[in-house]
N, C-alpha and C positions, 0 to 999 in steps of 0.2 A: 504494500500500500504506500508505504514511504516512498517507495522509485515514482511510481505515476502523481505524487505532488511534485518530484525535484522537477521532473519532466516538464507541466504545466508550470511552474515557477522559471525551468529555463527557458520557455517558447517564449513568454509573455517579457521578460529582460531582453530577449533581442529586438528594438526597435527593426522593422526594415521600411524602404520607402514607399510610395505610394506605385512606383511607376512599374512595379511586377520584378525589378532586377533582382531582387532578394538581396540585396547589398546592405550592411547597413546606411541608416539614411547621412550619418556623420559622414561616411566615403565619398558620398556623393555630392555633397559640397568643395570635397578637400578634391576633389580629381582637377587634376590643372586642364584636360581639355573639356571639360564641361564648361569651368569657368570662362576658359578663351572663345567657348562660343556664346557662352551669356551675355559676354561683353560685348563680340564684336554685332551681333546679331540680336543685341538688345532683348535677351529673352529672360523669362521669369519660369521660376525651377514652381513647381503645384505648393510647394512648402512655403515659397516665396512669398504668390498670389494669395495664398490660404492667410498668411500672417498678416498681408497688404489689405485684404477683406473683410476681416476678424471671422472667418468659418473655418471649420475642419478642412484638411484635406477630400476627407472622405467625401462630404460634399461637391467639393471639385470633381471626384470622381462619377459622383450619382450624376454633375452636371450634364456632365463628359455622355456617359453613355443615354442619356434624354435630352440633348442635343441644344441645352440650353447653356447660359453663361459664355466667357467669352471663347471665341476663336481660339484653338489649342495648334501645336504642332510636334509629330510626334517622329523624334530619331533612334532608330531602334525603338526598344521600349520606352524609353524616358520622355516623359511627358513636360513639355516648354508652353511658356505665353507668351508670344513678342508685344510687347510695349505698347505700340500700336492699337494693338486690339483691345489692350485689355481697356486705353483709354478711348477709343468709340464704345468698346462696352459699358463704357463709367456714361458718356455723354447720351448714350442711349436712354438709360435706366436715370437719369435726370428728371425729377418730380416739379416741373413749374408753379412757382406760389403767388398768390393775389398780392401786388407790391403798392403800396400807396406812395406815390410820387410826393 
């Protein structure tokens, strides 16, 4: 009985990321070619957006596959937001309010 709690206590300590690599998610910040393409291509990692948005990842996810929230783009596995999108997706979702001049 004791093995199958160390088991469930060790599943739940490995963070992994959202984007299916099974990496931890700490890796995948620190990888210098991710970085160099976050930079040059102005894109935002789901963990990025998620923090940028105050929502779960997992929500990005549930977005992702119901076809809502912003424009994604996907290399290999790893799930990105270029910049762009994510700001028409902000200008989109913009609630106009009764202003008195």
């Amino acid at each position: 009985m004791s093995n199958r709690a160390d088991c469930t206590t060790e599943e739940s300590d490995s963070a992994t990321d959202m984007t299916g690599i099974g990496e931890p998610a700490g890796d995948l910040l620190d990888n210098p070619r991710r970085e160099h393409l976050r930079d040059v291509f102005q894109l935002l990692s789901a963990a990025d957006l998620a923090a940028l948005i105050g929502v779960d990842e997992r929500t990005l996810t549930v977005w992702r596959s119901q076809k809502r929230g912003p424009d994604f783009v996907k290399l290999g596995r790893a799930v990105f937001y270029r910049q762009a999108d994510v700001d028409e997706w902000i200008k989109l979702n913009v609630t106009p309010t009764d202003r008195v001049a």
